[in-house]
C-alpha positions in Angstrom: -6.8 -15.8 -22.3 -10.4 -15.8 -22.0 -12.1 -12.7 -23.6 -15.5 -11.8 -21.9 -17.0 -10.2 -24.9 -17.1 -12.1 -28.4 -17.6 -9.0 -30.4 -14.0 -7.2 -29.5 -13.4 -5.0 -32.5 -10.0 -5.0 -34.4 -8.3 -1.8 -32.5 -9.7 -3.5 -29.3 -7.8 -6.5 -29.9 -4.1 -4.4 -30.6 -4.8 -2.5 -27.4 -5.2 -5.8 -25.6 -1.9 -7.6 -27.5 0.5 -5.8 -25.0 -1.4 -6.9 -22.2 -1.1 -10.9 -22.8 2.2 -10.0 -23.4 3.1 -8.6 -19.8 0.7 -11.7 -18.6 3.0 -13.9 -20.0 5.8 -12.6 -18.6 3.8 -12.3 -15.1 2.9 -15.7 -15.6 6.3 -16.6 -16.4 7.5 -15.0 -13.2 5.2 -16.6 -10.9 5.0 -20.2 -12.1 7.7 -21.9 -10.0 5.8 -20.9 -6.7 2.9 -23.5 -7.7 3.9 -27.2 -7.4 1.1 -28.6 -10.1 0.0 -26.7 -13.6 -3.9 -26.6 -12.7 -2.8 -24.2 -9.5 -1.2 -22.4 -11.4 -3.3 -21.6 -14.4 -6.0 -21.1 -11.9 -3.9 -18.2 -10.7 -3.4 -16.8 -13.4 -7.4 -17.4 -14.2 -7.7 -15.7 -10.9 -5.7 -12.7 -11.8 -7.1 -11.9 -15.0 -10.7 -12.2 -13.3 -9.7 -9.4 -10.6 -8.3 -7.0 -13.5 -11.9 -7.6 -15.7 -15.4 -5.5 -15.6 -16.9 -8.5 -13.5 -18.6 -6.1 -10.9 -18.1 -8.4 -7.6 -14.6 -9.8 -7.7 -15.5 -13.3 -5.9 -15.4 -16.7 -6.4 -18.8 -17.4 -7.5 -18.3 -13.8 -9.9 -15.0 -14.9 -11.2 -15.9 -18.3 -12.0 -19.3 -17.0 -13.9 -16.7 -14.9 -16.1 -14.9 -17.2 -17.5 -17.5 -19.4 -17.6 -16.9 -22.7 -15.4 -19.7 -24.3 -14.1 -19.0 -23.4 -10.4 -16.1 -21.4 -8.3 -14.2 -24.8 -7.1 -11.4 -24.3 -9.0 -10.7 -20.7 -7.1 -11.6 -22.6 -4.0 -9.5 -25.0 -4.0 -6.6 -22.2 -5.0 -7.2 -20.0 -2.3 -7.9 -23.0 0.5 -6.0 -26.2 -0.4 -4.1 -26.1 -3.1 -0.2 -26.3 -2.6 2.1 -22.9 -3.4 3.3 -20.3 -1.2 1.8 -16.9 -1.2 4.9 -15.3 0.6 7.1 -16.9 -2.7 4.7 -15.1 -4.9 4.7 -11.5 -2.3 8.3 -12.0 -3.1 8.1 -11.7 -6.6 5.6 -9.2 -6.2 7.8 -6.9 -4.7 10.8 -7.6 -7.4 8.4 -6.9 -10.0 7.6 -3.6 -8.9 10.7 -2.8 -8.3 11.8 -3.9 -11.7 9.4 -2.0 -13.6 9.0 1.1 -11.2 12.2 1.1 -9.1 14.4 4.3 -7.9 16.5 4.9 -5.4 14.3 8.3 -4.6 11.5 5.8 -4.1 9.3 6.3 -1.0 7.8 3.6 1.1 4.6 4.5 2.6 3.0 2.2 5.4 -0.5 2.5 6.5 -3.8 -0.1 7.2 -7.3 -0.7 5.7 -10.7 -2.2 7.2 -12.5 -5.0 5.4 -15.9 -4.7 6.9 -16.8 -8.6 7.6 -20.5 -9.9 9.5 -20.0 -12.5 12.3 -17.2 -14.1 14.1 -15.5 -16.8 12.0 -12.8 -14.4 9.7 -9.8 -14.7 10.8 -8.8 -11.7 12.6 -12.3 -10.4 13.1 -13.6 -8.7 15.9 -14.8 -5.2 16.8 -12.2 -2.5 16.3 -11.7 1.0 14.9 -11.2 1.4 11.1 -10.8 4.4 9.3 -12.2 3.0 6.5 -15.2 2.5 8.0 -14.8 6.0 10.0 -15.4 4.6 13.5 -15.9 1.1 15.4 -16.9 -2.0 13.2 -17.3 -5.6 12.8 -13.7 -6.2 10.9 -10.9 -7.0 9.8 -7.4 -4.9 9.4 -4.4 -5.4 7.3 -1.4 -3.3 7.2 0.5 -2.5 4.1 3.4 -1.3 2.7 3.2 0.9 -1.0 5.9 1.2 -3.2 6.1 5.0 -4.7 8.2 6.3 -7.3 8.8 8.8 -10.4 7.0 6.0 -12.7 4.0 4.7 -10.4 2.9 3.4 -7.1 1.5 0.4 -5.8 1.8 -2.2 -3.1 4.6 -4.6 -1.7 4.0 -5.8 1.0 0.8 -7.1 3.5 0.4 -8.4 7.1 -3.1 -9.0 8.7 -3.4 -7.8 12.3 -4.6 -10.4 14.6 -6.3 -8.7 17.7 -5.1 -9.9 21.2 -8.9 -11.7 21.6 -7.4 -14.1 18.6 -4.4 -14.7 20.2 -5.5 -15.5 23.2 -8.4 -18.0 21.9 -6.0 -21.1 20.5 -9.1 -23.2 19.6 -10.3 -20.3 17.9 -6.5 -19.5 16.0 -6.6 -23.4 14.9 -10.2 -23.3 13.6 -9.3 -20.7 11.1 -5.6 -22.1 10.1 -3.6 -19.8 12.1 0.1 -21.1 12.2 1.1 -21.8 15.9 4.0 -20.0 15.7 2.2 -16.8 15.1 2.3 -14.0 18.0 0.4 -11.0 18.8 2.3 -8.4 16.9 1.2 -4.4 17.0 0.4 -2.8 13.6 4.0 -1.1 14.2 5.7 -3.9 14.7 3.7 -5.6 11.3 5.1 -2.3 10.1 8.7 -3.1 11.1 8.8 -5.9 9.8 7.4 -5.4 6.5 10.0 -2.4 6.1 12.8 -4.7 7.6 11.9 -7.4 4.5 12.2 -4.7 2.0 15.4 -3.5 3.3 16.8 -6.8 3.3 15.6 -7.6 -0.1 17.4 -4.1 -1.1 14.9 -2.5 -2.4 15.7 0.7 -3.6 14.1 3.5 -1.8 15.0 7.0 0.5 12.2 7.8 2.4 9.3 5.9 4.8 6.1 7.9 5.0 3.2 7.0 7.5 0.1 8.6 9.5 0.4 9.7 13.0 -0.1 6.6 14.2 3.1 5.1 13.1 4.8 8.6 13.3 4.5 8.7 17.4 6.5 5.4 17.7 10.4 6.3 18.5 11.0 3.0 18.0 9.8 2.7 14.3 11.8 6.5 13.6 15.0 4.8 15.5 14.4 1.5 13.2 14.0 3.7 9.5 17.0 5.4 10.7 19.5 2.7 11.6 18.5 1.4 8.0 19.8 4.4 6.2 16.2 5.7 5.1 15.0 9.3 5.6 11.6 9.6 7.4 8.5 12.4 7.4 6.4 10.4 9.6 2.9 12.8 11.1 2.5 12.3 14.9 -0.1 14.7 16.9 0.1 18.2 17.9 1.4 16.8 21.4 4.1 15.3 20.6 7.5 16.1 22.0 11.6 16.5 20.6 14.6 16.9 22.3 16.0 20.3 21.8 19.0 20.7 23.5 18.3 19.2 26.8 15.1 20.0 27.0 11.9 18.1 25.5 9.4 20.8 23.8 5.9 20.4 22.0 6.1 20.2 18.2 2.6 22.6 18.5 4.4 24.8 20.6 8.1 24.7 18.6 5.7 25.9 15.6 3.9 28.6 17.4 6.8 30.5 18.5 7.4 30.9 14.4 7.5 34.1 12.9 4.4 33.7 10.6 6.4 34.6 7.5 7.8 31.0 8.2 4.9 30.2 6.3 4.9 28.7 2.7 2.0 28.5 0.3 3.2 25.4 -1.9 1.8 22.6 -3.3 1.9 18.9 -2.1 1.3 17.4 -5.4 -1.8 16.9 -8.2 -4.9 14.8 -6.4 -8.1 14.0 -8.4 -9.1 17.5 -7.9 -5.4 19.5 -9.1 -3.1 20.5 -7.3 -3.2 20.1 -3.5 -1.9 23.8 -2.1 -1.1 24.1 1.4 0.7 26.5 3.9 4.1 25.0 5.1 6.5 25.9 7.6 9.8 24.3 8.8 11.9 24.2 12.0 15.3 22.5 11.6 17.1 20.9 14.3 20.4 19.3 15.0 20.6 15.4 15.1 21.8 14.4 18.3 24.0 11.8 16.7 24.7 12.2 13.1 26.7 14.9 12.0 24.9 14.3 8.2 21.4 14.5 9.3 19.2 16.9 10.2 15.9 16.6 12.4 12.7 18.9 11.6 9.2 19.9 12.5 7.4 20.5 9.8 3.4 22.2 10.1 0.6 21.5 7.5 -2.1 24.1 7.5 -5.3 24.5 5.0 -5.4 27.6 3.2 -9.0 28.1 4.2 -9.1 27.2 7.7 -5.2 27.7 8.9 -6.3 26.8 12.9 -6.1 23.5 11.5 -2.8 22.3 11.8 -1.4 18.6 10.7 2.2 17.9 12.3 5.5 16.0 10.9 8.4 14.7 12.5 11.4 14.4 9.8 15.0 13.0 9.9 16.8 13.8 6.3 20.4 15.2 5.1 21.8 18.5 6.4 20.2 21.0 3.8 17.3 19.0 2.4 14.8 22.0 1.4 11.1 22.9 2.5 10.6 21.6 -1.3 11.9 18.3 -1.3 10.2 17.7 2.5 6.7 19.0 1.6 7.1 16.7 -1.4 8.0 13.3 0.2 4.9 14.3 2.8 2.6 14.6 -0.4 3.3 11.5 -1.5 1.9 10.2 1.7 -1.3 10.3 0.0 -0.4 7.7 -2.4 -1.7 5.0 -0.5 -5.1 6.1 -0.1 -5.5 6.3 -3.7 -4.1 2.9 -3.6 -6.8 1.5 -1.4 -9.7 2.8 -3.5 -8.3 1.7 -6.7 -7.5 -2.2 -5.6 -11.2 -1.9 -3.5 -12.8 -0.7 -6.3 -10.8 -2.0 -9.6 -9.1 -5.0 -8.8 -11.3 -6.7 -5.6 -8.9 -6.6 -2.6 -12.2 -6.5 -0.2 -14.3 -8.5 -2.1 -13.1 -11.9 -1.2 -15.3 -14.3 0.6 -12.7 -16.8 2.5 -12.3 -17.1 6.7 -9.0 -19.2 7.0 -5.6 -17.0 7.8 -3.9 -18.8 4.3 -7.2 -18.2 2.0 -6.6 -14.5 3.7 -3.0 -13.9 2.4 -3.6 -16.1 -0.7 -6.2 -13.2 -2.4 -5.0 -10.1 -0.9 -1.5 -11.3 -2.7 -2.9 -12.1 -5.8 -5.2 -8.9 -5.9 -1.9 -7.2 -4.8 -0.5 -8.8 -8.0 -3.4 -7.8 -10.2 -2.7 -4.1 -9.0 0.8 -3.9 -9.5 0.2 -5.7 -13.1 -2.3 -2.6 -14.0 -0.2 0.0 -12.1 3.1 -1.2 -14.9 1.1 -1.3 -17.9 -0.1 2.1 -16.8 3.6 3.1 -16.2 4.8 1.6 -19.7 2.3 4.3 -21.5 2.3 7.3 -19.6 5.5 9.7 -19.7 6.3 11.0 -16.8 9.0 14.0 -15.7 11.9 12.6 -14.0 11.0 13.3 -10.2 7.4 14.0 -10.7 5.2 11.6 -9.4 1.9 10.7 -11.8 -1.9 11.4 -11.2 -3.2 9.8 -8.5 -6.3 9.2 -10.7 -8.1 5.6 -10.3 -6.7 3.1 -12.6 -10.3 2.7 -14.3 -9.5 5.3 -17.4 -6.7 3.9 -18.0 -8.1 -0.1 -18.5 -10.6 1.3 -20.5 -8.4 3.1 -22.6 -6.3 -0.2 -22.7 -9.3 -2.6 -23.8 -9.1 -4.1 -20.3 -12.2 -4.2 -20.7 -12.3 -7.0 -22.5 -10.3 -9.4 -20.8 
């Protein structure tokens, strides 16, 4: 371990003893994915560089603090050097669920922009990104959080490669894109990333995503064939089967009485607790005797003409409570993107190839999920309550993290 101050005081140092611990173990875990030693101690390098104060988490930056000469030894580990980085997503994913695991968990699948100039990264072109609220020069990755009682944090990552890509070989095989890859829809990058974790049994109920997932039948037919429960948003035009008859979801809510209407909270944010007005229409499932299908209606308390809508496939008799819950948790994810952007470097990366791509989003997934279980191992939390969606900056601070 390199320590990036000298002067480290005494209580510094016992905050920081725990944390080479759980290195070593993360080390530990890791090591057999890198076929020589120099790989992988510059992966481990690598990681304790994304979870330090260094301000710009790339090469050059990470190099700097931990003072070599120049960044080709983080070079050559995210371009050339020899390990797998869906080996290391894999133990990833078994370390979360290790240290954070419960079969109440909710997975939560939604995507990010990394704002990128020119042509030459992989996956780059002009689309939409929320991040960036409109049209931009980017790329997207889609991702799959892990939330539970004890913490959340990320499993699971695909890059979207836009049609343009797809269609350009020359351009694919300039920036390393296997031939074997296909276009493949942010759904169907969310498929399969759902379909790994189901394989891998991790242990989880529900699947949570935006509207943009939420209007796919096919991903609400795929979450259900797998055993998981689902409160997916979709728009205020979307349409359900009742009977034999398809009707509007805004229109199935209108008819409501208005003392339908809930006041309850969908969890604490950064700024307390989020209260909104709920109501619930329940459904039969056309197939499954055990489930139930519901629409379920979002409104602010201050401006109720705006309405967010959810479709939802749970047990006969799950409660308003449980369902306005699992859609709070939703929110999760976002706080997961502005922690990893802003604590642990997931868009600060300077690399174009498609393997230098998935080789430091892993890792900086890594780094997250390394904070996100130390975090976990010192807060107590109520059984079924989820924890503060606070950024993870208080608590390495209060950790000495600092000085690493």
């Amino acid at each position: 371990m390199v320590l990036l101050h000298s002067n480290i005081n005494k209580a510094d140092k016992q905050a920081v003893e725990p944390v080479l611990v759980e290195l070593e173990e993360l080390e530990k875990r890791i090591a057999p994915r890198f076929a020589r030693l120099e790989a992988r101690i510059a992966a481990l390098a690598y990681i304790k560089g994304l979870i330090s104060p260094v301000e710009r988490k790339n090469s050059w930056q990470l190099a700097e603090a931990i003072g070599d000469r120049d960044p080709y030894r983080f070079q050559h580990l995210l371009n050339r050097a020899s390990w797998d980085a869906d080996a290391v997503r894999d133990d990833l994913r078994d370390y979360v669920v290790e240290h954070l695991g419960d079969d109440n968990a909710v997975l939560i699948v939604d995507e990010t922009g990394f704002l990128k100039q020119g042509d030459k990264s992989v996956g780059v072109q002009r689309q939409y990104s929320g991040t960036a609220g409109g049209t931009q020069n980017c790329q997207v990755g889609v991702f799959l959080v892990y939330a539970s009682s004890v913490g959340h944090t990320f499993i699971d990552r695909e890059l979207y490669l836009p049609k343009s890509w797809i269609n350009d070989r020359q351009r694919c095989e300039r920036a390393g894109v296997p031939e074997n890859v296909e276009f493949a829809t942010k759904l169907q990058l969310a498929r399969k990333m759902l379909l790994r974790a189901v394989d891998a049994n991790v242990p989880a109920r529900w699947v949570c995503a935006d509207a943009l997932y939420g209007t796919d039948h096919r991903l609400r037919q795929f979450i259900e064939a797998r055993g998981l429960h689902y409160v997916l948003a979709v728009s205020r035009d979307q349409t359900i089967w009742v009977g034999k008859s398809q009707h509007r979801v805004d229109a199935i809510i209108r008819k409501m009485d208005s003392s339908a209407w809930q006041t309850l909270s969908a969890g604490n944010g950064s700024k307390g607790e989020r209260l909104y007005q709920w109501a619930l229409a329940t459904f039969e499932h056309p197939k499954n005797p055990e489930l139930q299908r519901f629409v379920l209606a979002r409104r602010k308390l201050e401006n109720p003409t705006e309405i967010t809508y959810y479709l939802v496939s749970a047990p006969v008799g799950t409660s308003l409570q449980e369902i306005v819950k699992v859609a709070g948790v939703r929110w999760t994810i976002e706080s997961c993107f502005q922690s990893a952007k802003g604590e642990v470097g997931l868009d600060q990366y300077e690399v174009r190839s498609w393997q230098s791509w998935y080789r430091h989003i892993t890792l900086s997934l890594l780094a997250h999920a390394f904070l996100t279980v130390l975090k976990a191992s010192s807060v107590e939390v109520k059984k079924g309550e989820l924890p503060a969606q606070n950024s993870l900056f208080e608590f390495k601070t209060k950790r000495g993290l600092y000085y690493l």
